[in-house]
N, C-alpha and C positions, 0 to 999 in steps of 0.2 A: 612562676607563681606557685607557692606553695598552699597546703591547708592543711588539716589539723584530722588525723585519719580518726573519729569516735570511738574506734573501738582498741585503737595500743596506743593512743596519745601521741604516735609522730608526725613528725611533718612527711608529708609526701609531695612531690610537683606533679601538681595539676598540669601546669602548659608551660614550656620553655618560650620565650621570647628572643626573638633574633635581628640581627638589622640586614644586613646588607646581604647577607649568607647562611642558613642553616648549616654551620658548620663545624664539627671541633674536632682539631688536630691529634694525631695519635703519632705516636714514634713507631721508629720502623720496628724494634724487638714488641712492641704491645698489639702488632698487629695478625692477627690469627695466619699462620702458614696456610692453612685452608684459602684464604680470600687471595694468598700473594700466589698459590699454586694457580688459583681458577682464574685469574685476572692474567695470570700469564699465557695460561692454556688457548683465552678465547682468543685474546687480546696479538701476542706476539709470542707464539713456540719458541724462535731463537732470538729473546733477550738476552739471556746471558753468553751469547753467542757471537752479536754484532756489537760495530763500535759506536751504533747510535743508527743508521740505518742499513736496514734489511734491503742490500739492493735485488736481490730475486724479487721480494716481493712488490720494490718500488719499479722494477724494470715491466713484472707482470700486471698492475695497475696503469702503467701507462700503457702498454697495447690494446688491454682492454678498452680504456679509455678511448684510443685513436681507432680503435677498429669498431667501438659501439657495442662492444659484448658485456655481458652482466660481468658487475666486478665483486665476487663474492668474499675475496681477503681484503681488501682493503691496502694500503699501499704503507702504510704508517703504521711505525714503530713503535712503542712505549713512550720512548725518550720524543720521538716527534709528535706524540699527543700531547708530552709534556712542555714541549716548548710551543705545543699551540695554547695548553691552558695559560702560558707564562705569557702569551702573546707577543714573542718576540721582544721581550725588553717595554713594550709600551703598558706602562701602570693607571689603573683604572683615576678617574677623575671625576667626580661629581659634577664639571662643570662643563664636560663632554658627553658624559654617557648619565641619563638617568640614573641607573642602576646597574650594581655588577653581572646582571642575569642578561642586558643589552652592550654591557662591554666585552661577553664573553660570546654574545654572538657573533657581536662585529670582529673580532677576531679570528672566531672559527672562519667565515667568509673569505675570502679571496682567490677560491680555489686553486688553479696550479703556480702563481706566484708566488700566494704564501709558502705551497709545499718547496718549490724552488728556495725559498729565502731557509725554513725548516731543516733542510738538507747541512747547511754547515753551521748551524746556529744546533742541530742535535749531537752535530760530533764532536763540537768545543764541548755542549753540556758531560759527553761520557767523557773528556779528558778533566774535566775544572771536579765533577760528583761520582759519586759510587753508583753502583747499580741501586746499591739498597737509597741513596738519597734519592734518585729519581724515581724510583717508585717509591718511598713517602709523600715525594711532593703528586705527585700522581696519585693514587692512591686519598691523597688527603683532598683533593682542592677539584677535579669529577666530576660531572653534574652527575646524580643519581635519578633526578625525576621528583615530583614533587615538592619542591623546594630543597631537596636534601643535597649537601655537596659534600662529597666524603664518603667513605664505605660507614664510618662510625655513624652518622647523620643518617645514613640510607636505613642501616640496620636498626636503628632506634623510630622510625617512620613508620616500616612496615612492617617490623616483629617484634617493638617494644621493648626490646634489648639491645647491651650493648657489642659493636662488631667481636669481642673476643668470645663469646658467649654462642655465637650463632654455628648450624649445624653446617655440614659437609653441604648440603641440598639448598640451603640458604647461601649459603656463600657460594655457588653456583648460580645464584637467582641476582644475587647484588652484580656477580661478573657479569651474569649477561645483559643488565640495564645498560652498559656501557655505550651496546650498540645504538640502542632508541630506548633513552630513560620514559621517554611519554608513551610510548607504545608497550614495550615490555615492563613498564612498572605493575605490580599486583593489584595494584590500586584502580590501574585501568583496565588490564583484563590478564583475570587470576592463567585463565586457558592458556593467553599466549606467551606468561611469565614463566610459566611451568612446562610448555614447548619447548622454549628457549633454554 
C-alpha cells in the first residue's frame, strides 16, 4: 500500500501485504557477507568443511541426549536445517495444513526420526547443490520471528532496511534469531536480543 508523501510528491509504502509468508527471496551474491559469515559462526563453524553433516557434532548431541546433559550445539548442520525447512520432499498443502507457519511446525517435529531420515536426505542435498545454493535456500525461507522469513524479511521488520544495508552488529542480531526467533527477536525483548 502506497501514499503520496505531501512534501516530494512520491509514492512511499505505507504496509507491504503478504499471504502465506512475509518473504522475498534474495540471490546468494545480493546477500551481505556479514549475515552469510554470522549465520555460519552461530549456526555451523564447519560448513564448508562437511559433506552435509557434522558427525562430532551429531555424535556429541546424541550422548547428550541419552545421558540427559544440556545440549548447547545443537546436533544439526546448515544443510540439515535446510532439509528440515524443505521438510524432507513433503510440499505444503492448503488442504492439510492451515498455513505454512503450521506446515513448518509439523515438520520441524518428529524428533530423532526425522534427524535419522535428515542424515541422507543432507548428504544427497551437498552432492545434487553448492554450499552457496544451500545457504540461499537457507538463508531465504528461516523463520526470523515476527512473521518475517528470510534475513531480507527479518531486516526490513526490525530496522526498516534492506538485508544488504544492515551493520556488522545487526547481522549478528538476525543470526542469532535463528536459535528462538520469539524469544531473541527485538521486538520481544531489545536485552535479550542484544545478549545473544
Amino acid at each position: 500500500i502506497y501514499y503520496e508523501d505531501p512534501k516530494t510528491g512520491q509514492d512511499v509504502v505505507l504496509r507491504k501485504l503478504y499471504g502465506g509468508a512475509n518473504r522475498t527471496w534474495v540471490k546468494y551474491e545480493d546477500i551481505p557477507k556479514n549475515l552469510i559469515h554470522a549465520c555460519i559462526a552461530i549456526e555451523d563453524k564447519r560448513f564448508y568443511d562437511h559433506k552435509g553433516v557434522d558427525w562430532y557434532r551429531t555424535a556429541g548431541a546424541f550422548v547428550n541426549m541419552f545421558l540427559g546433559m544440556k545440549n548447547d550445539f545443537g546436533g544439526s548442520t546448515i544443510t540439515q536445517q535446510t532439509a528440515k525447512l524443505l521438510c524432507l520432499g513433503v510440499k505444503w498443502d492448503p488442504a492439510l495444513w492451515k498455513s505454512e507457519a503450521d506446515y513448518e511446525k509439523d515438520c520441524r517435529q518428529g524428533g530423532m526420526w526425522r534427524k535419522i531420515k535428515e542424515v541422507p536426505f543432507s548428504m544427497a542435498m551437498e552432492v545434487k547443490y553448492s554450499k552457496e545454493e544451500i545457504l540461499t535456500i537457507y538463508l531465504n525461507r528461516a523463520y526470523r520471528g515476527a512473521g518475517a522469513r528470510g534475513f531480507e524479511a527479518a531486516a526490513q521488520r526490525y530496522f526498516g532496511k534492506s538485508a544488504k544495508d544492515v551493520s556488522v552488529s545487526e547481522a549478528a542480531m538476525l543470526a542469532g534469531l535463528l536459535k528462538a526467533p520469539s524469544t531473541y527477536a527485538p521486538t520481544a525483548s531489545l536485552e535479550r536480543a542484544q545478549n545473544r
